[in-house]
PDB file of N, H, CA, C and O in Angstrom:
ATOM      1  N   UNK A   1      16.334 -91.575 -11.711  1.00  0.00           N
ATOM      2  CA  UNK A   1      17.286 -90.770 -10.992  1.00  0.00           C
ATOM      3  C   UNK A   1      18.635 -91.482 -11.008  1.00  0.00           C
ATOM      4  O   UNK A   1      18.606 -92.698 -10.817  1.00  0.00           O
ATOM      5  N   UNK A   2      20.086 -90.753 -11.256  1.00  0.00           N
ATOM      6  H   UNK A   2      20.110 -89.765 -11.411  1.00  0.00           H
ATOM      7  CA  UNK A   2      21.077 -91.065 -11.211  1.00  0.00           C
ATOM      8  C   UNK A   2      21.549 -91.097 -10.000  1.00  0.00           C
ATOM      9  O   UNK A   2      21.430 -90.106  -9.279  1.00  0.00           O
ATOM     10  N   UNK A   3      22.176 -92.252  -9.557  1.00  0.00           N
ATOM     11  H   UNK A   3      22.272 -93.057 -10.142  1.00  0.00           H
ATOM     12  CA  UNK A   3      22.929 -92.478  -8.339  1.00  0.00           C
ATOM     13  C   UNK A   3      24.601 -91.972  -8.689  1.00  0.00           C
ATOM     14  O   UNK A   3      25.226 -91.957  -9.750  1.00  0.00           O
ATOM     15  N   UNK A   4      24.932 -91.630  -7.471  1.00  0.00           N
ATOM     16  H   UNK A   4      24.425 -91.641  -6.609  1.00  0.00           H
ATOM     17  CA  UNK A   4      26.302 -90.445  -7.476  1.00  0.00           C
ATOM     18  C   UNK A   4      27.273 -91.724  -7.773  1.00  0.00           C
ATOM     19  O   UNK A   4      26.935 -92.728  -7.147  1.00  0.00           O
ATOM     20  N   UNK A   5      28.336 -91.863  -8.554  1.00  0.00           N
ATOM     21  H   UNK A   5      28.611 -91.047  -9.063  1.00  0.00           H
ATOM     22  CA  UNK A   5      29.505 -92.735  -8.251  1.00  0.00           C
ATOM     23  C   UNK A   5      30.116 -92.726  -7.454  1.00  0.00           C
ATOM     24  O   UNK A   5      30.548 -93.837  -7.144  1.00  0.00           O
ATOM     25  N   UNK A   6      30.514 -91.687  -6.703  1.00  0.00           N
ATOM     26  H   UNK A   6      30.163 -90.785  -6.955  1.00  0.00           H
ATOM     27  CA  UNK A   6      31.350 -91.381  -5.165  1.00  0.00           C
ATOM     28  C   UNK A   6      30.405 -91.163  -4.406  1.00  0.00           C
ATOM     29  O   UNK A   6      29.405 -90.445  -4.414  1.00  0.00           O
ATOM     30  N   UNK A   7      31.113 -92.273  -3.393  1.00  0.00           N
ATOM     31  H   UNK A   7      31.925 -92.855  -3.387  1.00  0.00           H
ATOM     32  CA  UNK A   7      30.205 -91.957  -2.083  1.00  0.00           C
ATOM     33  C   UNK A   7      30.989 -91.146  -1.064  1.00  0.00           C
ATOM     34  O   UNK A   7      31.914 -91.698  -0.468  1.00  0.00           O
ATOM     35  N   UNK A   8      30.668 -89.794  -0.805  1.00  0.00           N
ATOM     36  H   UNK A   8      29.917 -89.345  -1.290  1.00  0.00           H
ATOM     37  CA  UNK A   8      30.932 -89.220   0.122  1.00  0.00           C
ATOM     38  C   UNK A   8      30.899 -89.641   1.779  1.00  0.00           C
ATOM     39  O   UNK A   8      29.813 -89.785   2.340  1.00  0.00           O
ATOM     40  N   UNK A   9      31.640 -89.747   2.198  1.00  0.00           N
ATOM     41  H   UNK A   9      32.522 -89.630   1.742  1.00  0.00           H
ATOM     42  CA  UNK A   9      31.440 -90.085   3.778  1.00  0.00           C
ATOM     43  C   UNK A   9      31.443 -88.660   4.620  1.00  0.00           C
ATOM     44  O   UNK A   9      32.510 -88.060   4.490  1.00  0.00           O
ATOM     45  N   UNK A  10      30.749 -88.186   5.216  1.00  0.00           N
ATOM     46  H   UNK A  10      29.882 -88.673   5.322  1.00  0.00           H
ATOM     47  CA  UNK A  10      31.161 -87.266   5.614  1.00  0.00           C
ATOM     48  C   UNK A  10      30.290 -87.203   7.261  1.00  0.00           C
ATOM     49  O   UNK A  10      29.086 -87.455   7.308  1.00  0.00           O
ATOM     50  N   UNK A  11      31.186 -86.791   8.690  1.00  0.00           N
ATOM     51  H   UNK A  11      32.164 -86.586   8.652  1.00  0.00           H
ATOM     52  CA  UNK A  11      30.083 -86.645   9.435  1.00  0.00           C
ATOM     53  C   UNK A  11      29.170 -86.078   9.733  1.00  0.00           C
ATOM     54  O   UNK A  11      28.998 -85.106   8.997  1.00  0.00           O
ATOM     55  N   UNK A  12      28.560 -86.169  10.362  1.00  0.00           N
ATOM     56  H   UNK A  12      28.699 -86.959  10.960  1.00  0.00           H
ATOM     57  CA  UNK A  12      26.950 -85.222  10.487  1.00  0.00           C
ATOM     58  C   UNK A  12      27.331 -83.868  10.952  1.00  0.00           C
ATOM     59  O   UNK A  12      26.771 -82.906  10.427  1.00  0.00           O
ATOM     60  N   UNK A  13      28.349 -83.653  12.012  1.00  0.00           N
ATOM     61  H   UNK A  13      28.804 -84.435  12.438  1.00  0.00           H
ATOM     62  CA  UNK A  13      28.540 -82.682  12.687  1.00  0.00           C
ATOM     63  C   UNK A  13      29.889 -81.705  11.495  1.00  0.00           C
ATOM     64  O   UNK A  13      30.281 -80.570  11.767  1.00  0.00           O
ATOM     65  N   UNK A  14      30.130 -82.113  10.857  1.00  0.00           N
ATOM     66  H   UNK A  14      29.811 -83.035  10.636  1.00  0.00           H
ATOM     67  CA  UNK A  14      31.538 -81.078  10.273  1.00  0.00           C
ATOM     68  C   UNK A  14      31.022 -80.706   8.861  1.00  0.00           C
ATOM     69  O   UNK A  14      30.350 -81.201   7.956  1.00  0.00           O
ATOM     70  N   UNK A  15      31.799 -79.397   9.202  1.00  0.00           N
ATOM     71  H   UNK A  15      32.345 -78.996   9.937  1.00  0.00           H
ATOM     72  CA  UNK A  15      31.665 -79.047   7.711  1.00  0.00           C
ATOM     73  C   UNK A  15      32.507 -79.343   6.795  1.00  0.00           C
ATOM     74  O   UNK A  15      33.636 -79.789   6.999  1.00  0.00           O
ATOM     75  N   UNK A  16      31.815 -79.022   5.308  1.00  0.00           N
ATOM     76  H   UNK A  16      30.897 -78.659   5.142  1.00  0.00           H
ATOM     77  CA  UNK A  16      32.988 -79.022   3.907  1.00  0.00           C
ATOM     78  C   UNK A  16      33.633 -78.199   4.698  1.00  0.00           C
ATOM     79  O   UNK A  16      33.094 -77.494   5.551  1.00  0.00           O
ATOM     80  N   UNK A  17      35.610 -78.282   4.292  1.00  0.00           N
ATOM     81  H   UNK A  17      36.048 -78.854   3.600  1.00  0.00           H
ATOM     82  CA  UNK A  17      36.260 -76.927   4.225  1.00  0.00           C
ATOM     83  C   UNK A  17      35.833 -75.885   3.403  1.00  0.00           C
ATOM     84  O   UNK A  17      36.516 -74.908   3.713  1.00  0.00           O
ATOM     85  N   UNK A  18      35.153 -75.630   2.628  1.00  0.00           N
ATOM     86  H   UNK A  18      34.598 -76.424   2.376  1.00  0.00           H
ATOM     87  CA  UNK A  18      34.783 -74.803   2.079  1.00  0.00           C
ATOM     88  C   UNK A  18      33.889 -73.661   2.973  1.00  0.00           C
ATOM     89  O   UNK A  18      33.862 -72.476   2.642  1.00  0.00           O
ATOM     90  N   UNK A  19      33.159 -74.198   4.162  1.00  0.00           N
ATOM     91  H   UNK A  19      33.181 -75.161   4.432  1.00  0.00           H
ATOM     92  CA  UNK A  19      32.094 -73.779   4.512  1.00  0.00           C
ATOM     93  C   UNK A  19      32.811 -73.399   6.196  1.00  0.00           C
ATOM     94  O   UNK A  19      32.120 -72.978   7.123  1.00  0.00           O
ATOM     95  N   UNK A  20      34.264 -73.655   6.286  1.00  0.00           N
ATOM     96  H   UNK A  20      34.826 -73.997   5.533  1.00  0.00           H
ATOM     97  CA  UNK A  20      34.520 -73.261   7.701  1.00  0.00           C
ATOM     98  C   UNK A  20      34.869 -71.665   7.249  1.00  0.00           C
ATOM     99  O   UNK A  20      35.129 -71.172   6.151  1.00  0.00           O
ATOM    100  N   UNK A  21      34.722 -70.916   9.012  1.00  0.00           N
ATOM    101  H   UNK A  21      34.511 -71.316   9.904  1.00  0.00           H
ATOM    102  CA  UNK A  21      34.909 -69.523   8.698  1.00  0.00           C
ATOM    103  C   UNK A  21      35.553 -69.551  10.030  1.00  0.00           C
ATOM    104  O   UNK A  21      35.465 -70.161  11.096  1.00  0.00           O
ATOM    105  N   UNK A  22      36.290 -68.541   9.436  1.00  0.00           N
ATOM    106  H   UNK A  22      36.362 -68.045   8.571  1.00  0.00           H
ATOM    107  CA  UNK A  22      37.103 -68.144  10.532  1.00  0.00           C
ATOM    108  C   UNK A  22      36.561 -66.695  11.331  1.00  0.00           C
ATOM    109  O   UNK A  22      36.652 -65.520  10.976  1.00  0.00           O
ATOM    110  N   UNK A  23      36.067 -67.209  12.346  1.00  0.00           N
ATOM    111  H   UNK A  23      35.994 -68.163  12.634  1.00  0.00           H
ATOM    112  CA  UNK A  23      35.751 -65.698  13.101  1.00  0.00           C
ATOM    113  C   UNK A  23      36.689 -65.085  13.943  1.00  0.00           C
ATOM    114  O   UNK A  23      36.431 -64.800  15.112  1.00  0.00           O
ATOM    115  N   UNK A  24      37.678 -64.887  13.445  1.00  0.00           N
ATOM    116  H   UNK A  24      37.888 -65.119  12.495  1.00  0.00           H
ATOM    117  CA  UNK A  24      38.866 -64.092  14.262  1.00  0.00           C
ATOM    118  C   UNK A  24      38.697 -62.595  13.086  1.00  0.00           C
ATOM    119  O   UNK A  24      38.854 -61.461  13.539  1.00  0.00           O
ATOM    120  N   UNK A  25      38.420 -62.793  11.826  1.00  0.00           N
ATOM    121  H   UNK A  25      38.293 -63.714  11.459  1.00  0.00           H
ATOM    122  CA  UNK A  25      37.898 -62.122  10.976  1.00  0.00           C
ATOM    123  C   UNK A  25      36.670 -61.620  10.318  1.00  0.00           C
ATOM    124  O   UNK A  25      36.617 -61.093   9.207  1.00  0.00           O
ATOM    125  N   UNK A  26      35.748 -61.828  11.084  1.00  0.00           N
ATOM    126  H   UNK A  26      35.791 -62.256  11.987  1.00  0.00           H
ATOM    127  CA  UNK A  26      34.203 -61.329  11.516  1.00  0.00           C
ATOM    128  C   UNK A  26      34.218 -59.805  11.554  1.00  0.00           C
ATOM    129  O   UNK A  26      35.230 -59.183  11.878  1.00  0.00           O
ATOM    130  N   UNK A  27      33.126 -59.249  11.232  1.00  0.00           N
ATOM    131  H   UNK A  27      32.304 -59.754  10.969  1.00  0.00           H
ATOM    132  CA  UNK A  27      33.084 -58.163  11.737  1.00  0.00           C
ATOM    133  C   UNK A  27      31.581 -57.855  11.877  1.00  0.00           C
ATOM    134  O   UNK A  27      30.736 -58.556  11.320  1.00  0.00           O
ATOM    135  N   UNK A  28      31.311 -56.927  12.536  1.00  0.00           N
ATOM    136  H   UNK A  28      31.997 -56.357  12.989  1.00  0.00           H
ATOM    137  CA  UNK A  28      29.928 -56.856  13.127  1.00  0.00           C
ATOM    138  C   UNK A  28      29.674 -56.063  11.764  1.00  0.00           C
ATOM    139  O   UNK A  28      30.490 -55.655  10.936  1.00  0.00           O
ATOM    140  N   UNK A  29      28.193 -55.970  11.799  1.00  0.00           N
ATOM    141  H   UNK A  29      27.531 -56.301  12.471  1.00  0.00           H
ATOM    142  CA  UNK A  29      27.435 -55.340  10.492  1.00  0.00           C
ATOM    143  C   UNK A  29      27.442 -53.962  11.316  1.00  0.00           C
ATOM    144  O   UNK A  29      27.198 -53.903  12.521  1.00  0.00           O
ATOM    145  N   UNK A  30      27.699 -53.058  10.650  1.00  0.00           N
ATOM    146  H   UNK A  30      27.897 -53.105   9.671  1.00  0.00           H
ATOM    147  CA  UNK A  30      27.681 -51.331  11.267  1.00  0.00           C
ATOM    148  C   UNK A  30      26.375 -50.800  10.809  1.00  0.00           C
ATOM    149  O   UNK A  30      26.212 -49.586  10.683  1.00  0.00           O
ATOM    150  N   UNK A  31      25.354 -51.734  10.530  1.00  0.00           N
ATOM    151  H   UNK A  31      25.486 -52.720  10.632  1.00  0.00           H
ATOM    152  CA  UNK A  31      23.900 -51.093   9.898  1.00  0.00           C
ATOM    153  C   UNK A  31      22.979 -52.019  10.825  1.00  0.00           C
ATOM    154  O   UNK A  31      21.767 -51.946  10.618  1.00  0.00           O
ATOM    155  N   UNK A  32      23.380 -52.780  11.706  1.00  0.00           N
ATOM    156  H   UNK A  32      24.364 -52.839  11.874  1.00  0.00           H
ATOM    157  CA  UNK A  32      22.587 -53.565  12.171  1.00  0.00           C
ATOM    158  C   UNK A  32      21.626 -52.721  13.260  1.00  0.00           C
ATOM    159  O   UNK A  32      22.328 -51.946  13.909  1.00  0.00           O
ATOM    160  N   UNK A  33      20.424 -52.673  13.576  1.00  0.00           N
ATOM    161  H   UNK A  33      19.854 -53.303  13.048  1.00  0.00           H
ATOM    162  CA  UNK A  33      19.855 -52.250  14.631  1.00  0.00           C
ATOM    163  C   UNK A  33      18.544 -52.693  15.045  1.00  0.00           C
ATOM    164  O   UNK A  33      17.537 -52.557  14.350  1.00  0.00           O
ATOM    165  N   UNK A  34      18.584 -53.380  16.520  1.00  0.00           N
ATOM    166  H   UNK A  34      19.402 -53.491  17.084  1.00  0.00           H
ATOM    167  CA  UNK A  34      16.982 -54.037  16.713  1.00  0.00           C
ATOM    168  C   UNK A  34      15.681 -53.491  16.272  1.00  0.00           C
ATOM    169  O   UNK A  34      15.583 -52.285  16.498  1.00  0.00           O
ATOM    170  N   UNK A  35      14.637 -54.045  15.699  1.00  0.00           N
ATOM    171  H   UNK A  35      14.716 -55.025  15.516  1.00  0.00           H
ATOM    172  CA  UNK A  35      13.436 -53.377  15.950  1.00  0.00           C
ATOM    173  C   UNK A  35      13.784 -52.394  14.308  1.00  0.00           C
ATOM    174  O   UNK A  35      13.519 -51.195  14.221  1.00  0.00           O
ATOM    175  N   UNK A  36      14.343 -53.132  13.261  1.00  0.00           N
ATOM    176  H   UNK A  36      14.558 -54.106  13.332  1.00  0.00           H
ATOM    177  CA  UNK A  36      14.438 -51.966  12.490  1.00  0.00           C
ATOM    178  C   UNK A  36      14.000 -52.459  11.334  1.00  0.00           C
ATOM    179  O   UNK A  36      14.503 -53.494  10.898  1.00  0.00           O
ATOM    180  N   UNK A  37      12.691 -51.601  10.443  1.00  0.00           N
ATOM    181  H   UNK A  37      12.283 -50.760  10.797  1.00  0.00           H
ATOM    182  CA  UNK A  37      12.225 -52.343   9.047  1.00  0.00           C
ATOM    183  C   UNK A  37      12.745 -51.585   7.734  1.00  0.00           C
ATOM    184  O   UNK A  37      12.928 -50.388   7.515  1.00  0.00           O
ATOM    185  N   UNK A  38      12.897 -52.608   7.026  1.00  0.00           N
ATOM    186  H   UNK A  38      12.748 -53.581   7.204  1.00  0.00           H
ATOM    187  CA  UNK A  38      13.258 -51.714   5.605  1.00  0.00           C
ATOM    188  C   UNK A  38      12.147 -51.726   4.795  1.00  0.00           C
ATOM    189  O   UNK A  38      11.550 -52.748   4.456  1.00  0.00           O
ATOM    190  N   UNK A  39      11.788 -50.304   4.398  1.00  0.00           N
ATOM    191  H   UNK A  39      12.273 -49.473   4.674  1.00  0.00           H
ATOM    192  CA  UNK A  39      10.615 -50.810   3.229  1.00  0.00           C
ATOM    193  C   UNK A  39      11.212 -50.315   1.939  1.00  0.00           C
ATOM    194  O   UNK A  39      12.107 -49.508   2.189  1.00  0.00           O
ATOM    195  N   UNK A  40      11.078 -50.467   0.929  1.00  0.00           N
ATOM    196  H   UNK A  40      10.351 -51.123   0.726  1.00  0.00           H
ATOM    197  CA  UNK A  40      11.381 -49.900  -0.201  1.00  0.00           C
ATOM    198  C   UNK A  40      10.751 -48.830  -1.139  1.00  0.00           C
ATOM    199  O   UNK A  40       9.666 -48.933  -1.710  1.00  0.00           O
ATOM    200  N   UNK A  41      11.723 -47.659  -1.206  1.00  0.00           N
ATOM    201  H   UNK A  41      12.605 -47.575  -0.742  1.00  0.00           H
ATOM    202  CA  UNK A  41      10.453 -46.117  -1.689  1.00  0.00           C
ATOM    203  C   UNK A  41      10.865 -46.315  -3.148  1.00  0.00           C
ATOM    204  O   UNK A  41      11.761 -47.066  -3.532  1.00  0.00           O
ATOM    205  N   UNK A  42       9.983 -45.433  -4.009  1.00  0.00           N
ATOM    206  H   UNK A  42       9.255 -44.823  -3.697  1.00  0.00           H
ATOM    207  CA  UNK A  42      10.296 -45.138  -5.329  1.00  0.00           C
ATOM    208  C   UNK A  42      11.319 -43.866  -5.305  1.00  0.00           C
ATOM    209  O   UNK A  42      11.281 -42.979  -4.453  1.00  0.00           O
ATOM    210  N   UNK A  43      12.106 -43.924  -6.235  1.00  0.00           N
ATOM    211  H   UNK A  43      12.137 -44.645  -6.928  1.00  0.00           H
ATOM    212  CA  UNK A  43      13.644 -42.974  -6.680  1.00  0.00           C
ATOM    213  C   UNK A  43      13.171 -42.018  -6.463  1.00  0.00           C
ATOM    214  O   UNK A  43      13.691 -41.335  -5.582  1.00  0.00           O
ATOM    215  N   UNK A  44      11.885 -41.477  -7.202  1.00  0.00           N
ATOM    216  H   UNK A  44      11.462 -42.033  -7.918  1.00  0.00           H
ATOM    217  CA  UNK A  44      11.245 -40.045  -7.059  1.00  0.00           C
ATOM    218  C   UNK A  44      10.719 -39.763  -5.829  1.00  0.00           C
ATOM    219  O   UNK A  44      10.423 -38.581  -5.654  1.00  0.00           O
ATOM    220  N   UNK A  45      10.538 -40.461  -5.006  1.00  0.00           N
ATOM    221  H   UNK A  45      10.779 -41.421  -5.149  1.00  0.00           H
ATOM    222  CA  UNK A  45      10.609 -40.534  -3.292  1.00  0.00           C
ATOM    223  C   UNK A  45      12.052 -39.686  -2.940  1.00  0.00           C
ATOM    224  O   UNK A  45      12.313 -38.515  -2.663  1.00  0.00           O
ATOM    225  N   UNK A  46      12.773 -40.836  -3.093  1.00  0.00           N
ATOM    226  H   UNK A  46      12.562 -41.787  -3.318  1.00  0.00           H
ATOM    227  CA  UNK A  46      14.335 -40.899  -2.471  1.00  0.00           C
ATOM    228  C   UNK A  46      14.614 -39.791  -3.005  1.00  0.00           C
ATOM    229  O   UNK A  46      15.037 -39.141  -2.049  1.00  0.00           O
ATOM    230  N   UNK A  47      14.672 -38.972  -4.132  1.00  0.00           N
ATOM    231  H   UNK A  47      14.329 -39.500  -4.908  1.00  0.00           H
ATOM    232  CA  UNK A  47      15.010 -37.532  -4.619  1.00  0.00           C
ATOM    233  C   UNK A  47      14.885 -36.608  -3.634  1.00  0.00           C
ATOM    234  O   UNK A  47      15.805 -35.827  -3.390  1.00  0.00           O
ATOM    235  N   UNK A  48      13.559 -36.598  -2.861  1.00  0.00           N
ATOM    236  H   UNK A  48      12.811 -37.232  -3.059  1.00  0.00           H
ATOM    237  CA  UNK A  48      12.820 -35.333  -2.270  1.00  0.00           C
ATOM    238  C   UNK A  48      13.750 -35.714  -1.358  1.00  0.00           C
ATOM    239  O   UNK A  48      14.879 -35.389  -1.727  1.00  0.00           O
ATOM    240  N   UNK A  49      13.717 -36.361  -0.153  1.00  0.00           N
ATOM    241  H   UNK A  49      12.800 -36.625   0.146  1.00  0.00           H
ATOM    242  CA  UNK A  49      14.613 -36.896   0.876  1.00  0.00           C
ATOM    243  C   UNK A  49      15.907 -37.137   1.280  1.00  0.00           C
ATOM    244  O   UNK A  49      16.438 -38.194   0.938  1.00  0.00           O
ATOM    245  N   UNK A  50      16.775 -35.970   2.257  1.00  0.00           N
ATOM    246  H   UNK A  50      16.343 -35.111   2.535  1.00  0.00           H
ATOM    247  CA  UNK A  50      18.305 -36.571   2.208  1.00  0.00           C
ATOM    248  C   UNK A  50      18.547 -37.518   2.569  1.00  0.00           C
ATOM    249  O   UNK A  50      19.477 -38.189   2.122  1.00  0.00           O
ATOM    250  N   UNK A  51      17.493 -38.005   3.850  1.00  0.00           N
ATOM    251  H   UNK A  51      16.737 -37.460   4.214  1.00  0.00           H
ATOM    252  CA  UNK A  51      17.920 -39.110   5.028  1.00  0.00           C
ATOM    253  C   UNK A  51      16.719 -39.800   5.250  1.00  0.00           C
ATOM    254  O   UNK A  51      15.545 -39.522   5.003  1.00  0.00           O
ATOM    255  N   UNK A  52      17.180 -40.598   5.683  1.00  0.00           N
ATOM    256  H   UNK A  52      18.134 -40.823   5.884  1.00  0.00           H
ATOM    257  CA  UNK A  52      15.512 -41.511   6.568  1.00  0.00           C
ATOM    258  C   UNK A  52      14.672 -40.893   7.885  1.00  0.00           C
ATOM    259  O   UNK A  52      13.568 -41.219   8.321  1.00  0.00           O
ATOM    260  N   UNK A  53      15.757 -39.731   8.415  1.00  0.00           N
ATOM    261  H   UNK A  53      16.654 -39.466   8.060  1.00  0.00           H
ATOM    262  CA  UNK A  53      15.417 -39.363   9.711  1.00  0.00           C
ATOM    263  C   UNK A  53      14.206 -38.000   8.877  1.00  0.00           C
ATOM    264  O   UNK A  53      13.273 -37.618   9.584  1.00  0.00           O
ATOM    265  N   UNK A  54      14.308 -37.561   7.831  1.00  0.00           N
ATOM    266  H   UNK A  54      15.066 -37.872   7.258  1.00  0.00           H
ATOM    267  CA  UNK A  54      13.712 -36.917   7.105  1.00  0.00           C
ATOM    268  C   UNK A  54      11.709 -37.262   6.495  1.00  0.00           C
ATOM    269  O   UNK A  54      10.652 -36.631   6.464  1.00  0.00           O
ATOM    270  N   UNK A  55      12.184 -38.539   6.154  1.00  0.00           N
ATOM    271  H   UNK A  55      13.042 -39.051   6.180  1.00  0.00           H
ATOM    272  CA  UNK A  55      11.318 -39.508   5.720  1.00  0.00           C
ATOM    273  C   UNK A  55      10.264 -39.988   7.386  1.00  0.00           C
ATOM    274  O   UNK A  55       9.076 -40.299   7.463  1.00  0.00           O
ATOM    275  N   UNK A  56      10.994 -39.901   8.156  1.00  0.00           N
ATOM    276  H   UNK A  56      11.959 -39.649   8.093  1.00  0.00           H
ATOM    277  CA  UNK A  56      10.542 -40.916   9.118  1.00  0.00           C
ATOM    278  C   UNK A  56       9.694 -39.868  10.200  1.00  0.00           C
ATOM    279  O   UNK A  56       8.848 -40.135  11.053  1.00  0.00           O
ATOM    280  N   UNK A  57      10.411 -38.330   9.703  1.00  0.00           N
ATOM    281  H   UNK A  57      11.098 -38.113   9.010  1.00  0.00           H
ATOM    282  CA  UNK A  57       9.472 -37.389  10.753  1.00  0.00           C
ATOM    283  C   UNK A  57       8.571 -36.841   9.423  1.00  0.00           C
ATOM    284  O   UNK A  57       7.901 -35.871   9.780  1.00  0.00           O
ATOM    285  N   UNK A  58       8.460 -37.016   8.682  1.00  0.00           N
ATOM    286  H   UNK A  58       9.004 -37.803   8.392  1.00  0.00           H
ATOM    287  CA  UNK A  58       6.907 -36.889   7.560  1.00  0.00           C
ATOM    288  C   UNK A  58       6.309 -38.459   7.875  1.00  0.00           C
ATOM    289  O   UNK A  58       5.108 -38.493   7.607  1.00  0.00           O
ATOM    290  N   UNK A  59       6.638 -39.288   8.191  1.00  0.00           N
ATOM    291  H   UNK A  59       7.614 -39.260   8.409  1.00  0.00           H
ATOM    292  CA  UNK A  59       5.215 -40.072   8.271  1.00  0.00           C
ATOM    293  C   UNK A  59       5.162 -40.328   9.374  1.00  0.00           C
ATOM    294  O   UNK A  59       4.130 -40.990   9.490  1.00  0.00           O
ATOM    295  N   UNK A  60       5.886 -40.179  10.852  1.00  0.00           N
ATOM    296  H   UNK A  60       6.724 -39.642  10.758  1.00  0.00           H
ATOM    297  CA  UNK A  60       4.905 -39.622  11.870  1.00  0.00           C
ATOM    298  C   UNK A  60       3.943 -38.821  12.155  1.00  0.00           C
ATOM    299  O   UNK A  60       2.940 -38.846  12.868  1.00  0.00           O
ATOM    300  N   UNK A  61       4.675 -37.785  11.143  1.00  0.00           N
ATOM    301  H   UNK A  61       5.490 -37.764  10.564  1.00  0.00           H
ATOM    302  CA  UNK A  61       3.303 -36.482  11.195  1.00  0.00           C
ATOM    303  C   UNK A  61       2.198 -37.207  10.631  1.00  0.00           C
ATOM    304  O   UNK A  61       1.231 -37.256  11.392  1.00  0.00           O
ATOM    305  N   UNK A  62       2.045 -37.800   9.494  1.00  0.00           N
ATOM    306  H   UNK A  62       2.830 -37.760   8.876  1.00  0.00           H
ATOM    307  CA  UNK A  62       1.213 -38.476   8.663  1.00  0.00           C
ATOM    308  C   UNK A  62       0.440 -38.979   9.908  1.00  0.00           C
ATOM    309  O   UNK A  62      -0.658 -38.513  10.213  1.00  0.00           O
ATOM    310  N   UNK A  63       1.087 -39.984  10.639  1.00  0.00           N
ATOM    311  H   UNK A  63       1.980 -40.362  10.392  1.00  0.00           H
ATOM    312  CA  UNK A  63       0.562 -41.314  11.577  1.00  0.00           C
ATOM    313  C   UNK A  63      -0.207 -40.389  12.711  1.00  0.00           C
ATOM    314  O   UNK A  63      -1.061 -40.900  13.435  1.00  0.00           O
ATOM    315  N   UNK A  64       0.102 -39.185  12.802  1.00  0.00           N
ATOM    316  H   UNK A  64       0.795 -38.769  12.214  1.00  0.00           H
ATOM    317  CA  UNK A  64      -0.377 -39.011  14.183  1.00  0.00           C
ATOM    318  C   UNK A  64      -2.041 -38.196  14.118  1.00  0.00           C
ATOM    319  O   UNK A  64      -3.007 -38.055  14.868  1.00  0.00           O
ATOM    320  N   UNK A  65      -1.515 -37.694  12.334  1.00  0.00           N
ATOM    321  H   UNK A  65      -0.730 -37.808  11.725  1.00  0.00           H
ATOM    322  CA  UNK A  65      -3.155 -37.017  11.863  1.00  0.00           C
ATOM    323  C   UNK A  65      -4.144 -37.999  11.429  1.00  0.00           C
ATOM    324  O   UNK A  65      -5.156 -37.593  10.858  1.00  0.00           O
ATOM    325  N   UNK A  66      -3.972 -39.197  11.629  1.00  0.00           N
ATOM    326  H   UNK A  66      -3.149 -39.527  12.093  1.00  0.00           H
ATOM    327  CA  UNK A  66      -4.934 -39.914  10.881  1.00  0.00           C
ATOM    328  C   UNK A  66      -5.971 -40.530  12.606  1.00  0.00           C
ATOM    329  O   UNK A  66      -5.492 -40.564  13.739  1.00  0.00           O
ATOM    330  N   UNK A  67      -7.153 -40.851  12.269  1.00  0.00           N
ATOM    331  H   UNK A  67      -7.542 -40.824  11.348  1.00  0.00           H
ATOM    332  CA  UNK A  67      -7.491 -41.101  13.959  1.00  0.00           C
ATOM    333  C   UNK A  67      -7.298 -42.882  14.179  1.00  0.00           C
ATOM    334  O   UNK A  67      -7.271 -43.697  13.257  1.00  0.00           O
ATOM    335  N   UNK A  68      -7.202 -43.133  15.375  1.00  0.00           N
ATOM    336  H   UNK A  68      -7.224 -42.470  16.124  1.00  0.00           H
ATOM    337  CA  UNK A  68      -6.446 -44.348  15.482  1.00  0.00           C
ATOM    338  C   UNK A  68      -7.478 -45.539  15.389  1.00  0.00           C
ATOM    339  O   UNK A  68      -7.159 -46.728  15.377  1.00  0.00           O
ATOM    340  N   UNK A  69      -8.751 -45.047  15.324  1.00  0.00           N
ATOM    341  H   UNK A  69      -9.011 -44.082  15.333  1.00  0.00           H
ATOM    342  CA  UNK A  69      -9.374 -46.193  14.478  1.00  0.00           C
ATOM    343  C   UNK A  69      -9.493 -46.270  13.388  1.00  0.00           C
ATOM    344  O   UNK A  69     -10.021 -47.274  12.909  1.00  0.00           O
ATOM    345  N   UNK A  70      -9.048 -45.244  12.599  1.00  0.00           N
ATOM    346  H   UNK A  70      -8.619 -44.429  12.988  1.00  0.00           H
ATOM    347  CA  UNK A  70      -9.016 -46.143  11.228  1.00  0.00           C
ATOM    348  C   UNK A  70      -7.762 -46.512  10.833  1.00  0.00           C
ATOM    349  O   UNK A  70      -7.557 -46.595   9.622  1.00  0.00           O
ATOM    350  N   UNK A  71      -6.905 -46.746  11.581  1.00  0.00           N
ATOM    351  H   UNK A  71      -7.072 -46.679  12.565  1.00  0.00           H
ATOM    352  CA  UNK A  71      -5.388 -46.915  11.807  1.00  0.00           C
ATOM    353  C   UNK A  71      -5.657 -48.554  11.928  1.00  0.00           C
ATOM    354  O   UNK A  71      -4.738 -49.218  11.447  1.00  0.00           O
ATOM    355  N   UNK A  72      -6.719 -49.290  12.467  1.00  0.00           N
ATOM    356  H   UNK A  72      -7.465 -48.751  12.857  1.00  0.00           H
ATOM    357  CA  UNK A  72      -6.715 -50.541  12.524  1.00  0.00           C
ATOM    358  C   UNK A  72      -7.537 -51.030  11.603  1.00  0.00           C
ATOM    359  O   UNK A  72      -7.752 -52.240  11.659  1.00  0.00           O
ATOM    360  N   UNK A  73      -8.284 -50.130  10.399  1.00  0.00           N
ATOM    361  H   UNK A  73      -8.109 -49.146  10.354  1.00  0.00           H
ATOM    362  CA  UNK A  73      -8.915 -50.892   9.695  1.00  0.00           C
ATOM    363  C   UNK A  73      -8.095 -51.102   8.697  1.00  0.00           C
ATOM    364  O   UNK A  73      -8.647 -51.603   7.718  1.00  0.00           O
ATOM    365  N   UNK A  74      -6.290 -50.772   8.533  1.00  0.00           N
ATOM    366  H   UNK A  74      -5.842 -50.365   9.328  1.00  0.00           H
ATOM    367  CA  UNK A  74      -5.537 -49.867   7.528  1.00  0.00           C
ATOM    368  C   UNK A  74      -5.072 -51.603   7.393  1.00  0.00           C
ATOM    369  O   UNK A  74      -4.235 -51.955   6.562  1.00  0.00           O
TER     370      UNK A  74
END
C-alpha cells in the first residue's frame, strides 16, 4: 500500500469546503410524505393508470377480497 505524500491535517469536527452547504438555500422536498412506500410497476402497468390514487384504490379492493389469513401467509 502507498502512503499519501501530503499529510492532510484536518479537524475531526469541520468539513472540506467542498462539503459546506448553505441552508439559507435549502428547500424542502415537495414529494416528501411520512409513512410513504415506493414500489416499482412495469410501463405496461403505468399505461393503464393516470395516478397512484388510481392504482392504490385497485389494490385496496384487491386487499380487502383476499381473507386476512392468508394475508399473513403472503
Amino acid at each position: 500500500m502507498k502512503k499519501a505524500e501530503i499529510n492532510i491535517d484536518i479537524k475531526d469536527d469541520d468539513l472540506l469546503p467542498e462539503y459546506k452547504i448553505d441552508y439559507s438555500k435549502v428547500k424542502r422536498n415537495p414529494y416528501f410524505r411520512k409513512n410513504r412506500t415506493f414500489v416499482e410497476i412495469d410501463e405496461d402497468i403505468a399505461k393503464v393508470f393516470q395516478s397512484s390514487e388510481n392504482i392504490n384504490t385497485v389494490l385496496k379492493a384487491i386487499a380487502k377480497s383476499i381473507p386476512q389469513n392468508s394475508v399473513a401467509s403472503l
